[in-house]
N, C-alpha and C positions, 0 to 999 in steps of 0.2 A: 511777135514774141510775147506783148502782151496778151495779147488775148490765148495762146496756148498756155500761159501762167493759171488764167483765170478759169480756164475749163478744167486743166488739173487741178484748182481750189475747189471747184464747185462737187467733183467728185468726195461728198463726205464717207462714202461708203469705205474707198482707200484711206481716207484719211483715218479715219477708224483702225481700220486691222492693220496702217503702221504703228499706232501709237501702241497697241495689243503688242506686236514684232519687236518695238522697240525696249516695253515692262519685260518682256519673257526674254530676250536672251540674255541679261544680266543673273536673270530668276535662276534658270536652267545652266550657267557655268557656277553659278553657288551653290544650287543641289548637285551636281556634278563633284566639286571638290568636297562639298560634307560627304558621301560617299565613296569619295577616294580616285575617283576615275578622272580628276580635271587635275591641270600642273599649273604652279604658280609661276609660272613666266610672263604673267600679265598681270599689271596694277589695276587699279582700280579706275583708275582715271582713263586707261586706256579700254579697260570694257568698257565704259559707258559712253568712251568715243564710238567706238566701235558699233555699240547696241543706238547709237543714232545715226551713225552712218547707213546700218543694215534696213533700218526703218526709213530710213530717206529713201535707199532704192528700192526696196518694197516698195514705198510710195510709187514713185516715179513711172517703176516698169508693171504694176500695175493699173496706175490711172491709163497710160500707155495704149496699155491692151484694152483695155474698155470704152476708150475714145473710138476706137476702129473695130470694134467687135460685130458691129452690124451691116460691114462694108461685104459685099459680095468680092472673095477675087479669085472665086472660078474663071479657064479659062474659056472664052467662047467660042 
């Protein structure tokens, strides 16, 4: 367990484009509601649960895929 923590750390590239995931969907429902196309059914606290949750599985399911990206599984 440890050591599959430590290879999804080492992936800095994901770790990157969640934290990118995580600034822009807060960014994008606030330009959304200044032009009129988003609903206030969501506070504030819960976007920004939300916009970490969404960056957490970005994270995950792309460290994920990148760990096994150079596994052959044609079959033979």
């Amino acid at each position: 367990m440890k050591n599959a923590i430590k290879e999804l750390l080492a992936d800095r590239r994901s770790l990157k484009e969640a934290a990118v995931v995580t600034v822009l969907v807060p960014l994008v429902r606030y330009i959304m509601h200044l032009i009129g196309w988003g609903h206030g059914s969501f506070g504030w606290w819960e976007v920004i649960l939300g916009a970490l949750l969404t960056g957490g599985f970005y994270w995950v399911v792309t460290s994920g895929f990148r760990r096994f990206r150079d596994e052959d599984v044609t079959p033979s």
